[in-house]
N, C-alpha and C positions, 0 to 999 in steps of 0.2 A: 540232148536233154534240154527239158527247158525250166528255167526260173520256176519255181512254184507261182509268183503272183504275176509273171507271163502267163502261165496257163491259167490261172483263175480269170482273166482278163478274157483272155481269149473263149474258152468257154462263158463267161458273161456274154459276149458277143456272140455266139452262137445260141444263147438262150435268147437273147433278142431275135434273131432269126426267127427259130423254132416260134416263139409267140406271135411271129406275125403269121406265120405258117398253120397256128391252131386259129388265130382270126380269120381267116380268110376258109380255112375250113368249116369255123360254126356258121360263117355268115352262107355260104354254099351249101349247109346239109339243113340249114334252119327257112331260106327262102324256097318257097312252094317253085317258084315260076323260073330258079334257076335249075331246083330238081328235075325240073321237067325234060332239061336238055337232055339229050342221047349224051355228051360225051360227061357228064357230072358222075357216075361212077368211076372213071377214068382220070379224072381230075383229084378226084377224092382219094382214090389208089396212089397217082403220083404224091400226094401231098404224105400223104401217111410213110411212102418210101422215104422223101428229104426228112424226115421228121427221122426218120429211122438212120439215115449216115449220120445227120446231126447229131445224135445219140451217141454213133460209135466214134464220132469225132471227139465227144466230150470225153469219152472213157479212155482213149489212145492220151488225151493230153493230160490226163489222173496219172494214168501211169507212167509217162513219162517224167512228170512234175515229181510222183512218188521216186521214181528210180534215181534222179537227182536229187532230192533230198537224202537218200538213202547214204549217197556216193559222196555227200557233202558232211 
């Protein structure tokens, strides 16, 4: 189990993550001449799956955080 303000910390650092991760996506879906690549769908897919464990990563350390609070 972990500390509540472990895991708020920790998800803080995974929202850092995630926003460089939508950076890096608006700058890729918004320039014309990197659209252009063949693999920019591919890259776009990837980005939106790490966006998506980063997600389930925040929700696992919610609950974990909750379950110890509970237990405390």
């Amino acid at each position: 189990m972990l500390d509540p303000e472990d895991a708020l910390e920790a998800k803080l650092r995974l929202g850092v993550i995630a926003s460089a991760i939508l950076d890096h996506a608006h700058i890729l879906s918004t320039d014309t001449s990197l659209l252009a690549l063949s693999e920019a769908g591919s890259v776009l897919r990837g980005y939106a799956d790490d966006f998506q464990r980063l997600a389930a990563a925040m929700e696992v350390l919610e609950r974990r955080s909750v379950v110890r609070s509970i237990r405390s």
